[in-house]
C-alpha positions as CSV (number, residue, x, y, z in Angstrom):
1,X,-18.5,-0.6,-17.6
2,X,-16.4,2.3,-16.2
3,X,-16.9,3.9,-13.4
4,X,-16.0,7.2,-12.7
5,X,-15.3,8.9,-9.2
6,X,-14.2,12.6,-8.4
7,X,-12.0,11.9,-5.6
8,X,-11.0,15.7,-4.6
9,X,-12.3,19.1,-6.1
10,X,-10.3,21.8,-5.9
11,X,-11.7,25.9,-5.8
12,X,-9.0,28.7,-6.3
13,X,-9.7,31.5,-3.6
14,X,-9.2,34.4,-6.6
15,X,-11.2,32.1,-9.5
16,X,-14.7,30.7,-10.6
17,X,-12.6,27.3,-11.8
18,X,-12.7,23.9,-10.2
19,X,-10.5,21.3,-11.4
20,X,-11.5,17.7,-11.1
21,X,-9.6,14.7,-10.4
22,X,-10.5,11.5,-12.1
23,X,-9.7,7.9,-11.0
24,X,-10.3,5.0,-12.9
25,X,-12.0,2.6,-10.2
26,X,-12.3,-1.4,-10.4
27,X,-14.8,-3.1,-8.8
28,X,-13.9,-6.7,-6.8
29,X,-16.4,-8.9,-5.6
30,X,-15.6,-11.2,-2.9
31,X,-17.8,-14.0,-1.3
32,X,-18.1,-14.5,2.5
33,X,-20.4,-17.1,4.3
34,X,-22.5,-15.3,7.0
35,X,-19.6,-16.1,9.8
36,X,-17.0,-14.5,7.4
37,X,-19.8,-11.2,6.9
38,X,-19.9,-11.0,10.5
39,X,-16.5,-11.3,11.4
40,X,-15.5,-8.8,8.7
41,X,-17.9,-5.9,9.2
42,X,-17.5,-6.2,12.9
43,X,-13.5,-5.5,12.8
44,X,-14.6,-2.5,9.8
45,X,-16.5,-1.4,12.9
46,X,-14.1,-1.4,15.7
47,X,-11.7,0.0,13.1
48,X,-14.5,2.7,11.9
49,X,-14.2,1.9,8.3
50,X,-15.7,0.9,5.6
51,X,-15.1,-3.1,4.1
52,X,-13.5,-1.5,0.8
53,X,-11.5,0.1,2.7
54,X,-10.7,-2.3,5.4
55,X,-9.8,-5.1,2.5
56,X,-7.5,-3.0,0.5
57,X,-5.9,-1.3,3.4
58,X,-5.4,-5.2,4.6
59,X,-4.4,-7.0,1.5
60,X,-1.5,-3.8,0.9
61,X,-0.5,-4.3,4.6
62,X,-0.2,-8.2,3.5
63,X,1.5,-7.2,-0.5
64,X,4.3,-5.3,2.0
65,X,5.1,-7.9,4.4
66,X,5.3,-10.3,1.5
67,X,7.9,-8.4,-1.0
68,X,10.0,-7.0,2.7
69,X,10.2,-11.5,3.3
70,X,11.1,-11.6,-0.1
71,X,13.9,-9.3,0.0
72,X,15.1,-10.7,3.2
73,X,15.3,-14.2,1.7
74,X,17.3,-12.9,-0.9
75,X,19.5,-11.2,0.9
76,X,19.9,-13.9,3.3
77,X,20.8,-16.4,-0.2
78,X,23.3,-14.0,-1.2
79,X,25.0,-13.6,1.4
80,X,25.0,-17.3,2.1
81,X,27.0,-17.8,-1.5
82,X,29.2,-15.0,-0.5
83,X,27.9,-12.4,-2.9
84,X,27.3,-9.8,0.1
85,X,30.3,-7.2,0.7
86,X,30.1,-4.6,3.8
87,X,31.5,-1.6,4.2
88,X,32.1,0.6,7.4
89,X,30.5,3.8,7.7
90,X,33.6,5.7,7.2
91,X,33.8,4.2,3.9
92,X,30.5,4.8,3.3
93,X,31.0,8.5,3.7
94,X,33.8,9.1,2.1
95,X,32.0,7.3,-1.1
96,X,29.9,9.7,-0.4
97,X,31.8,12.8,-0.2
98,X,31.1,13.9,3.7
């Protein structure tokens, strides 16, 4: 089934016409044991929002820190094999025409 939400509607100050727009929404269920329910909806209360919204904002937070430690490790293995070159800031802008 496909749920639809209108996330923002818009009114012209001149018009009679409202545009609409539509998000395609998926629905995730997660179990918790009574300690985890607890724990959970008290920190969406100190943070005064909802658990939706405490669990995606949380698992992007999480998704970020993940792929920035994956870059760094990268990095980190190029340069180890000598694949890294630097350049001083002078060079820099004069590559970039300042």
């Amino acid at each position: 089934m496909i749920k639809i939400k209108f996330i923002k509607i818009y009114r012209l100050e001149y018009c009679n016409t409202i545009f609409l727009e539509v998000m395609d929404m998926k629905t995730v269920s997660v179990r918790l044991n009574a300690e985890e329910e607890r724990a959970f909806t008290a920190y969406a209360d100190l943070m005064g929002e909802p658990l939706s919204t405490l669990f995606k904002r949380l698992m992007e937070e999480k998704l970020e820190d993940e792929f920035d430690m994956k870059l760094a490790e990268d990095f980190l293995e190029r340069q180890a094999r000598g694949e890294v070159e630097y350049i001083t800031h002078e060079e820099l802008m004069k590559e970039l025409d300042f």
